[in-house]
C-alpha beads as a LAMMPS data file, in Angstrom:
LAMMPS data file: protein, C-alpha beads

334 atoms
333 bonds

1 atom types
1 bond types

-500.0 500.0 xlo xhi
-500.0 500.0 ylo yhi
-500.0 500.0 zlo zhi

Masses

1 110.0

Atoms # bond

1 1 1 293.408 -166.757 -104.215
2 1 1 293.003 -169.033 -107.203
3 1 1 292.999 -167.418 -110.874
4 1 1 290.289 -167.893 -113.326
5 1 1 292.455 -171.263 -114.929
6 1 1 291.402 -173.192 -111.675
7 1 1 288.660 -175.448 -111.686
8 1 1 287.174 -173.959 -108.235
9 1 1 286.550 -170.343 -106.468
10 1 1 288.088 -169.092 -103.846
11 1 1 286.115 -165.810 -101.943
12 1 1 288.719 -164.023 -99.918
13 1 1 286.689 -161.589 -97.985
14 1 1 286.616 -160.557 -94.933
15 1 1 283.989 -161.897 -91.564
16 1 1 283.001 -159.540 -89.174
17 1 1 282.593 -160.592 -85.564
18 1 1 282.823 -163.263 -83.070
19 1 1 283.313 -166.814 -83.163
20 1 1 280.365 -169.452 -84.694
21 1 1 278.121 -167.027 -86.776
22 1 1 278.488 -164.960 -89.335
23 1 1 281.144 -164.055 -91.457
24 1 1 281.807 -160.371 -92.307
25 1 1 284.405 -159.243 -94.839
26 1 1 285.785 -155.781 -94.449
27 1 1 289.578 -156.729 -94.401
28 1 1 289.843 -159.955 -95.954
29 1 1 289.527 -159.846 -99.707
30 1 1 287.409 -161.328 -102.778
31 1 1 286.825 -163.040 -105.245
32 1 1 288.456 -164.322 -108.345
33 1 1 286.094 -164.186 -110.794
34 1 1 286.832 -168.277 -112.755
35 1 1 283.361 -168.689 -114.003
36 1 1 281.820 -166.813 -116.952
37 1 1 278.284 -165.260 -115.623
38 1 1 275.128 -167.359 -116.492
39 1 1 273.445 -164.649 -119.291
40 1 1 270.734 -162.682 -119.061
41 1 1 268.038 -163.256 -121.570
42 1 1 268.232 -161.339 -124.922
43 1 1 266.428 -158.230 -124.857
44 1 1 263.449 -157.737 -126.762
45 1 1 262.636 -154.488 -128.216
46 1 1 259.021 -154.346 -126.443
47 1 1 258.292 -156.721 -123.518
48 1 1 254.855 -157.433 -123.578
49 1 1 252.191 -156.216 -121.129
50 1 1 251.774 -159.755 -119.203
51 1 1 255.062 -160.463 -119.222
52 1 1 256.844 -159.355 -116.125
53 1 1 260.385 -159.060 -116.486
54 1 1 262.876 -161.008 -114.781
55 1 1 264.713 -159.550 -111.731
56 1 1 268.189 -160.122 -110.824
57 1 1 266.986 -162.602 -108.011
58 1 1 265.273 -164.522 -110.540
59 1 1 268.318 -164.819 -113.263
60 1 1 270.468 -168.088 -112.384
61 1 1 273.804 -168.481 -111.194
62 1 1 276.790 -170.530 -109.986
63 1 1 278.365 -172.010 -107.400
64 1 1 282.036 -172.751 -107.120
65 1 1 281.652 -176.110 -108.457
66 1 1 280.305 -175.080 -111.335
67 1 1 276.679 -176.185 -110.801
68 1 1 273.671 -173.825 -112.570
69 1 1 271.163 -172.108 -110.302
70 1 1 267.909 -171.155 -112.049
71 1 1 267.438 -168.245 -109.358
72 1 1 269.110 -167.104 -105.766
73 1 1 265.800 -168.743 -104.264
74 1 1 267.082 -171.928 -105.360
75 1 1 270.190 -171.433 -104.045
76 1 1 269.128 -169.926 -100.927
77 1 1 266.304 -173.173 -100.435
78 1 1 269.542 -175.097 -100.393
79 1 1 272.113 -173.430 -98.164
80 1 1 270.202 -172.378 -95.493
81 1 1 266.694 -173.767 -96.062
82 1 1 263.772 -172.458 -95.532
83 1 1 262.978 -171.092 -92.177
84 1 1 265.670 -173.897 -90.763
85 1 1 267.283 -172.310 -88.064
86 1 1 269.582 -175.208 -87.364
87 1 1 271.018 -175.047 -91.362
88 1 1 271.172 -171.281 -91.718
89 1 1 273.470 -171.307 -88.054
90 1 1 275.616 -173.906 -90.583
91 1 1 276.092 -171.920 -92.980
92 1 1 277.204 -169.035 -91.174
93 1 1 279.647 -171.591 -88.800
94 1 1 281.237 -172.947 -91.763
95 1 1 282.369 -169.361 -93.315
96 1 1 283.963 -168.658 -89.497
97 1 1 285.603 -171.478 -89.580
98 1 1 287.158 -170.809 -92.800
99 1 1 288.640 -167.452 -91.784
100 1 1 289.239 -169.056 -88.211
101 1 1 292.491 -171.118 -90.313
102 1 1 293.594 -167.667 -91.960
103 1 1 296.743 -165.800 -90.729
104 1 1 296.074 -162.266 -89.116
105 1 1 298.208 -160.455 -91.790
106 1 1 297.124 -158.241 -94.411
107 1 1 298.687 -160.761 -96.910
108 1 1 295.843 -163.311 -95.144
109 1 1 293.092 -161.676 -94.483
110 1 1 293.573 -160.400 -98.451
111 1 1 293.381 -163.883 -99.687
112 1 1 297.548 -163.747 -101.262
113 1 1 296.494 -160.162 -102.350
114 1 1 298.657 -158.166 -100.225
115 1 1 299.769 -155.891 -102.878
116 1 1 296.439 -154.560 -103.428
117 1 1 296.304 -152.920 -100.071
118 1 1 297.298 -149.646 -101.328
119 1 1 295.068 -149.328 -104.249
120 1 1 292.439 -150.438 -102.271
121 1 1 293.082 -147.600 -99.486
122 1 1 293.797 -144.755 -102.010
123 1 1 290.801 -145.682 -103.878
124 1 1 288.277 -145.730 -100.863
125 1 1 290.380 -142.573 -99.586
126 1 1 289.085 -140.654 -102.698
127 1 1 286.126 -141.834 -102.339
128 1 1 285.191 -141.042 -99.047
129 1 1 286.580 -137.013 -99.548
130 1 1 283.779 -136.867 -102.524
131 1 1 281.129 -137.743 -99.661
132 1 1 282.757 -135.982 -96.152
133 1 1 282.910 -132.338 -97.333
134 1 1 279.247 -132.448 -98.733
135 1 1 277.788 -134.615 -95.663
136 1 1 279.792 -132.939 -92.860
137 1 1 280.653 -129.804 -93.622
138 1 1 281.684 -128.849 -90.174
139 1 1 283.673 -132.152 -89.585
140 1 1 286.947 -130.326 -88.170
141 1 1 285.015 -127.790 -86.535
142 1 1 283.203 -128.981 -83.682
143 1 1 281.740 -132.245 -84.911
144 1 1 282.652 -134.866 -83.304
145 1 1 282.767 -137.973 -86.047
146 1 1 282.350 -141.589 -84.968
147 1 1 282.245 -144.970 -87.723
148 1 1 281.817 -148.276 -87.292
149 1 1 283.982 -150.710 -89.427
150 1 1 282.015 -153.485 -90.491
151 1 1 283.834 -156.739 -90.829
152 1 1 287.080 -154.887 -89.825
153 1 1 289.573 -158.166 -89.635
154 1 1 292.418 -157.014 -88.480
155 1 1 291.778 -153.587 -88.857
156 1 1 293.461 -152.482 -91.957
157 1 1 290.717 -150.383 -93.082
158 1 1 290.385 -148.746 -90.236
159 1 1 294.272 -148.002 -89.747
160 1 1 295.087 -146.680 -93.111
161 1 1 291.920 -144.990 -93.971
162 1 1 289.093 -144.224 -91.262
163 1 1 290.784 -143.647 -88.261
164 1 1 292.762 -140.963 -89.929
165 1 1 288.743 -138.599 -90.631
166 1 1 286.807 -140.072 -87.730
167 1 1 287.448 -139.397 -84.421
168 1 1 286.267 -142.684 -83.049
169 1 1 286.306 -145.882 -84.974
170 1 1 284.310 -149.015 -83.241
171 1 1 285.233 -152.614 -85.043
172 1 1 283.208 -154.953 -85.599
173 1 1 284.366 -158.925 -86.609
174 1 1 283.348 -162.394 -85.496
175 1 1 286.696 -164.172 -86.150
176 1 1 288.442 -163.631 -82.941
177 1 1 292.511 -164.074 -83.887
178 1 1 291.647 -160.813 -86.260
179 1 1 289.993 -159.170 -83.706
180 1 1 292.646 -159.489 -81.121
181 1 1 295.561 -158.498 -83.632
182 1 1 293.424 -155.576 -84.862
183 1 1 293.525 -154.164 -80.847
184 1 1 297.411 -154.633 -81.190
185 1 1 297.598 -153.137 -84.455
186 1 1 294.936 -149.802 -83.752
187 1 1 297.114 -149.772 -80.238
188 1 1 297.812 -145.815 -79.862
189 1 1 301.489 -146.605 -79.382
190 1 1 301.403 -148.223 -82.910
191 1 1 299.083 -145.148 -84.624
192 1 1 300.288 -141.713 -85.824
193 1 1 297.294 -139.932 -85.415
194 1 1 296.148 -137.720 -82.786
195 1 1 295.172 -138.135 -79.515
196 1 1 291.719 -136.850 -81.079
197 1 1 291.764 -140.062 -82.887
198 1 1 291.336 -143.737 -82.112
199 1 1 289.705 -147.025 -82.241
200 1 1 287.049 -147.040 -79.380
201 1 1 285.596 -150.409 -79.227
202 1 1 286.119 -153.917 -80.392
203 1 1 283.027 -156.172 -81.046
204 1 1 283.391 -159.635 -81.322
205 1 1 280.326 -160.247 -82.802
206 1 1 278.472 -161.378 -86.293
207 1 1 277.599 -159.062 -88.241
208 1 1 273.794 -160.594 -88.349
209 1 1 273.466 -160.663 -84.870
210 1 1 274.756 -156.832 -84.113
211 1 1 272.485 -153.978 -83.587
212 1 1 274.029 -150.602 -82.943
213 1 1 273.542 -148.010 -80.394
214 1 1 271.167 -145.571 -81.280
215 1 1 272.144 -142.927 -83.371
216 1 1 276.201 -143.535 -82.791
217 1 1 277.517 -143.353 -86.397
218 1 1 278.045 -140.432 -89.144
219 1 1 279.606 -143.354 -91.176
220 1 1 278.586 -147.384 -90.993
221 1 1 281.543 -148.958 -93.397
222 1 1 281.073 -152.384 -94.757
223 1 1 283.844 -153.617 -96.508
224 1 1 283.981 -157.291 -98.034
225 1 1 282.073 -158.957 -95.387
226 1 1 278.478 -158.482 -96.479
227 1 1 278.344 -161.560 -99.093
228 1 1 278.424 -163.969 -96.069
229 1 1 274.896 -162.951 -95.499
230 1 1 271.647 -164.428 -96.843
231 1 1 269.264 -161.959 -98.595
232 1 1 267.013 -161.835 -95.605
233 1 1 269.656 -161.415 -93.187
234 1 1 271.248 -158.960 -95.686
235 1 1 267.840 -156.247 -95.417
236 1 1 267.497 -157.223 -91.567
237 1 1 270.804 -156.100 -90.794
238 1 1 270.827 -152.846 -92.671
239 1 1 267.258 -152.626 -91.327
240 1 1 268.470 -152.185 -87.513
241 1 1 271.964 -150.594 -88.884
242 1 1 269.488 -147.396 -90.027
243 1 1 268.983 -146.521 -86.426
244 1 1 272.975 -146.025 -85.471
245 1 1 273.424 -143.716 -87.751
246 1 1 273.296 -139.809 -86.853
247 1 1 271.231 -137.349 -88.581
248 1 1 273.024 -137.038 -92.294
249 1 1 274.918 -140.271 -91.852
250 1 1 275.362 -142.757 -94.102
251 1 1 276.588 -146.661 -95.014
252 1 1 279.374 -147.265 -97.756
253 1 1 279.093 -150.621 -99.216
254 1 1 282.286 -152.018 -100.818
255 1 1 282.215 -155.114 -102.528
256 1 1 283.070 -157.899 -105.487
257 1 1 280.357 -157.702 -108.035
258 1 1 279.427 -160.360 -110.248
259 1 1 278.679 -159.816 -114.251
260 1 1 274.729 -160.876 -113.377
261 1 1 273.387 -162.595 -111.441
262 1 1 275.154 -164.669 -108.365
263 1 1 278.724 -166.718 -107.853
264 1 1 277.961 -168.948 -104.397
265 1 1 281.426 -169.922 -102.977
266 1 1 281.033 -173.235 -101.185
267 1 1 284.172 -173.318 -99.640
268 1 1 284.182 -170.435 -97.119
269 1 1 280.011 -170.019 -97.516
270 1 1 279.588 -166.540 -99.387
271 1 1 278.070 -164.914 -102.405
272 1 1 279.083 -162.643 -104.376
273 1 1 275.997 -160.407 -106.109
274 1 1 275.624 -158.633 -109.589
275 1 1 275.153 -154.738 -109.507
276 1 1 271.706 -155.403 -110.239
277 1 1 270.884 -157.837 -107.666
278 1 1 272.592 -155.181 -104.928
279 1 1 270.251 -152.796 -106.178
280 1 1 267.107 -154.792 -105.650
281 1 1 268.677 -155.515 -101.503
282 1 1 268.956 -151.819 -101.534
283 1 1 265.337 -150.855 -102.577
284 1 1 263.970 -153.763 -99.995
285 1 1 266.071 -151.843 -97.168
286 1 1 264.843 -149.015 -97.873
287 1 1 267.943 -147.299 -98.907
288 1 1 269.243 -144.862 -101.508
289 1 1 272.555 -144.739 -103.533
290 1 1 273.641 -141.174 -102.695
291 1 1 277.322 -141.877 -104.818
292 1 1 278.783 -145.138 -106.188
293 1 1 282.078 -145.256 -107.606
294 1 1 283.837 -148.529 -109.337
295 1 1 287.419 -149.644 -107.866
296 1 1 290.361 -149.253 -110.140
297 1 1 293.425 -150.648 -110.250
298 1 1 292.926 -154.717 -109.303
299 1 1 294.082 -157.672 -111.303
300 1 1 292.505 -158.713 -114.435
301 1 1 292.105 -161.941 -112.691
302 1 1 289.529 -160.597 -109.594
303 1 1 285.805 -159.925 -109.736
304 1 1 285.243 -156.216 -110.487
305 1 1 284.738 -153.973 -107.157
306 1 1 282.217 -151.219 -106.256
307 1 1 282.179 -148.521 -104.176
308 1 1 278.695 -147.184 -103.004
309 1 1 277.368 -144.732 -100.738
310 1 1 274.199 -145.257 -99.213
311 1 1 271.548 -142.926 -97.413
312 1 1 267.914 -143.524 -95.915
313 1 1 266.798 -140.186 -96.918
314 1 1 265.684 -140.022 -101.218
315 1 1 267.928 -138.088 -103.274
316 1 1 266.834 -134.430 -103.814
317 1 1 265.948 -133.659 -107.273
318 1 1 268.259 -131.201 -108.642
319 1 1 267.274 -127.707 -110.040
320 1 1 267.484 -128.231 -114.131
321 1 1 268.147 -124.764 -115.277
322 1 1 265.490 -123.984 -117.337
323 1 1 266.698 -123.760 -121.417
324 1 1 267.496 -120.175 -122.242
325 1 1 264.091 -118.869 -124.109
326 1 1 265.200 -116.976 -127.417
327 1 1 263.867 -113.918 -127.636
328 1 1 262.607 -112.336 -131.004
329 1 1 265.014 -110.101 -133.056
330 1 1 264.642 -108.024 -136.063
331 1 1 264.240 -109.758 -139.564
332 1 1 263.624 -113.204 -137.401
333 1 1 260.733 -114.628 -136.837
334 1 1 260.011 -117.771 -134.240

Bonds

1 1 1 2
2 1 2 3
3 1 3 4
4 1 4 5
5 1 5 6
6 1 6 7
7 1 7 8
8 1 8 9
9 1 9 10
10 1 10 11
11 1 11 12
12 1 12 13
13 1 13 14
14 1 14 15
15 1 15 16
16 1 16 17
17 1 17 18
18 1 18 19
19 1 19 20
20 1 20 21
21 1 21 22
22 1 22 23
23 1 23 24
24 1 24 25
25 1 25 26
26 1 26 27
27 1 27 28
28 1 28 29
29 1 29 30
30 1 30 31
31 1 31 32
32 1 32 33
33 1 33 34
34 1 34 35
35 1 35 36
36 1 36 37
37 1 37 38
38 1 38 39
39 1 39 40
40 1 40 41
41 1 41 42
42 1 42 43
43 1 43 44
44 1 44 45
45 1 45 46
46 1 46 47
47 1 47 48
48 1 48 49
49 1 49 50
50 1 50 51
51 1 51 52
52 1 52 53
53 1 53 54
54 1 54 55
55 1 55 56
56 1 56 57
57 1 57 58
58 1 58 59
59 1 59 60
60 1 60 61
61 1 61 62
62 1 62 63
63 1 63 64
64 1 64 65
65 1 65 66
66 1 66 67
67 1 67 68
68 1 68 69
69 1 69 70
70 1 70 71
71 1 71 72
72 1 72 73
73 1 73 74
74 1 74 75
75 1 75 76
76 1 76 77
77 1 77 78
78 1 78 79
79 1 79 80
80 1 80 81
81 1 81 82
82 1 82 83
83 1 83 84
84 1 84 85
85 1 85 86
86 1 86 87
87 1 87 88
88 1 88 89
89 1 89 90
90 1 90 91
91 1 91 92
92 1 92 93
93 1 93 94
94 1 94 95
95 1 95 96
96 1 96 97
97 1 97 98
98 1 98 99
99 1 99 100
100 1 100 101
101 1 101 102
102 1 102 103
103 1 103 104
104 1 104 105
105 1 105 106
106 1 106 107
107 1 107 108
108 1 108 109
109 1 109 110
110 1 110 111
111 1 111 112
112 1 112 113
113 1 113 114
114 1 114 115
115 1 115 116
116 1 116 117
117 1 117 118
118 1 118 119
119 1 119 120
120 1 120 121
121 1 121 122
122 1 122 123
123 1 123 124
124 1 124 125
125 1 125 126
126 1 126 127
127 1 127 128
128 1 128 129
129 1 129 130
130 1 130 131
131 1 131 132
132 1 132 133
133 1 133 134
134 1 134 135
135 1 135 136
136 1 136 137
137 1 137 138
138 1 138 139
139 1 139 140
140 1 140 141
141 1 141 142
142 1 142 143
143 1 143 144
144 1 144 145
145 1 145 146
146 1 146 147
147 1 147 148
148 1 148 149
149 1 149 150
150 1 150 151
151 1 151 152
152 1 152 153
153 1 153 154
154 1 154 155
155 1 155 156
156 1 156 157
157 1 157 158
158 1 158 159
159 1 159 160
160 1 160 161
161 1 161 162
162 1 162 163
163 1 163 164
164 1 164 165
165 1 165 166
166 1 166 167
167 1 167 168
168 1 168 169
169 1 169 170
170 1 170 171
171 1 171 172
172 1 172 173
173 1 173 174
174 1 174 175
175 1 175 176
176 1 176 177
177 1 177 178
178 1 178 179
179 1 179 180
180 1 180 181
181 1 181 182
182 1 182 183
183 1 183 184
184 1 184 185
185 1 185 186
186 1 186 187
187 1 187 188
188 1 188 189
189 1 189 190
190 1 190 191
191 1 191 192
192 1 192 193
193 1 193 194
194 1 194 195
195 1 195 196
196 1 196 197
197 1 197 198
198 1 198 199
199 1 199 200
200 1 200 201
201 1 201 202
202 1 202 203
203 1 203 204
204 1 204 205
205 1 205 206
206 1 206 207
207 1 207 208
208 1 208 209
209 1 209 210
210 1 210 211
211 1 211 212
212 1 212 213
213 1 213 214
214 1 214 215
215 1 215 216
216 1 216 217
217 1 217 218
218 1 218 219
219 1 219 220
220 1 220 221
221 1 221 222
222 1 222 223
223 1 223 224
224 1 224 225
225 1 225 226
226 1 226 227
227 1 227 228
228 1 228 229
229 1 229 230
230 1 230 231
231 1 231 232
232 1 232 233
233 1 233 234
234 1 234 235
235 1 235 236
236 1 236 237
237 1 237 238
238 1 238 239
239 1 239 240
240 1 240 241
241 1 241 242
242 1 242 243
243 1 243 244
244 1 244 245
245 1 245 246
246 1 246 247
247 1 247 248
248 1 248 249
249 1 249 250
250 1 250 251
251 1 251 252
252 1 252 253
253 1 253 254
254 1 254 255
255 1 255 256
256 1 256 257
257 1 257 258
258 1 258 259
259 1 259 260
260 1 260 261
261 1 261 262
262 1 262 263
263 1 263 264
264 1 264 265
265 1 265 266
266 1 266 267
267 1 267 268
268 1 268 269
269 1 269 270
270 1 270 271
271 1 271 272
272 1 272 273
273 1 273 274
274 1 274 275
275 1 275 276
276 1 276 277
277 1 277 278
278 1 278 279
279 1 279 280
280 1 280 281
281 1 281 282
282 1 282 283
283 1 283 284
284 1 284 285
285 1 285 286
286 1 286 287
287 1 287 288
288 1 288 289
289 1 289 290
290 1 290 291
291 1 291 292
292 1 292 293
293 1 293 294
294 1 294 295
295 1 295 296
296 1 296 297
297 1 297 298
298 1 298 299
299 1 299 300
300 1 300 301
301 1 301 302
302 1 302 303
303 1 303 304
304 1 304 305
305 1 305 306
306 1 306 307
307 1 307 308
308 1 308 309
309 1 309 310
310 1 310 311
311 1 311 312
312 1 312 313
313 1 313 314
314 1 314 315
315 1 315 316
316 1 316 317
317 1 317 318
318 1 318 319
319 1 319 320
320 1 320 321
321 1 321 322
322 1 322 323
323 1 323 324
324 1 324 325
325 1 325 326
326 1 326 327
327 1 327 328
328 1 328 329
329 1 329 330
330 1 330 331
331 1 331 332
332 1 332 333
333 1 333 334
């Protein structure tokens, strides 16, 4: 990966599937973060009535060679055009090509970043115990629990974190030299987990072509893959994704996150989205944030990582305990 010194970015994430299509990210890595974020307009202290204020979608970004956006429709119009087939199948060939000339190593597939494996797995590790014991309280005890890793690579996530609380783990990656080493690496002769445990099936497909069986997953996991996708492709997908999940289940969503706005890497054809902008894709799927967490423990040097959980089911309203009322005493008066 290239630091923030070098003229151009680099997005190591991860595809997800088979061959020409899409890329999905969840083992490869991200994004240095070399540009400063286009700025959002100062705030006012009243916007006025007719004004409608911008959303992220609208605020301007950059590409790797520095070039201004004024909005992601811009950028968008010019990737993949607009309702061209032909140019959006380009886009998505390029970024599986890229990965196609990557080594199936953690060390590859994390962009140089090896050494952040283990932060990365304890990290997601904590985070997935804060969501488990309150989603599935009888995981352990009858229920049988399945995930799908999206954008698996060569299955790092899924050997060092997921297989070890799900009982089945299906992967799912378009680049197939990651998908073949991930069946060598999730191999039960090369696991040391249960017999309860293991990695079920192996998709070679992309991730915006892939439609999951009907209510199959407690947990859909997309790790550094989803930036490959255009916006539209980005809501269809987690659109369809809705129905795989069982009663209760959920998506977690890890990814690089932009200061505002958008950083378009030409090179291996992703995006990486603000906070902001993710939240407006979230609303237009129809989804909730149920817990979101921030990653700790990366280089100065890489974008900043979050960590959210996702359900299609509005968060209750917790009980506020009502204020205590103070009842009169002697020689007080309320």
């Amino acid at each position: 990966m290239k630091t923030k010194n070098k003229s151009k970015l680099m997005s190591h994430m991860i595809l997800s599937g088979k061959a020409p299509s899409l890329p999905s990210l969840g083992s490869h890595f991200q994004i240095p973060d070399l540009f400063l974020a286009p700025k959002l307009p100062a705030r006012r202290a009243r916007t006025p009535l007719a004004v409608r204020p911008l959303t992220q979608m609208e605020i301007g970004g950059l590409d790797s060679d520095g070039r201004e956006f004024r909005n992601a429709d811009e950028m968008w119009r010019e990737e993949v055009g607009d309702g061209d087939h032909q140019k959006k199948s380009q886009w998505y060939n390029k970024g599986i090509n890229y990965w196609e000339g990557v080594e199936a190593t953690v060390d590859g597939v994390l962009g140089g970043y090896g050494h952040v494996n283990e932060a990365d797995i304890k990290a997601s590790e904590e985070f997935l115990n804060t969501i488990l014991p309150e989603r599935f309280p009888d995981a352990g005890r009858g229920r049988h629990l399945v995930a799908l890793d999206c954008g698996s690579g060569i299955g790092r996530v899924t050997k060092n974190l997921l297989i070890r609380y799900f009982n089945e783990v299906d992967l799912l990656e378009p680049v197939s030299h990651f998908l073949e080493s991930a069946r060598v690496n999730l191999a039960p002769e090369n696991l040391m987990v249960s017999e309860l445990h293991k990695a079920a099936n192996f998709y070679c497909v992309p991730l915006q072509e892939f439609t999951p069986d009907a209510e199959r997953y407690d947990v859909i996991w997309v790790q550094w893959c989803i930036g490959h996708l255009a916006d539209d492709d980005f809501i269809s997908f987690f659109k369809r994704a809705q129905a795989g999940l069982k009663p209760g289940g959920l998506f977690v969503l890890k990814e690089n996150i932009a200061k505002t706005g958008f950083v378009l890497d030409k090179e291996d054809k992703s995006i990486t989205r603000s906070d902001s902008y993710f939240k407006e894709l979230f609303n237009q799927c129809g989804l909730y944030i149920y817990k979101m967490k921030d990653q700790k423990g990366f280089p100065d040097e890489l974008f900043a990582v979050k960590m959210y959980a996702l359900t299609t089911e509005m968060p209750r309203q917790g009980n506020k305990p009502r204020p205590k009322r103070t009842t009169n005493r002697p020689a007080i008066i309320r």
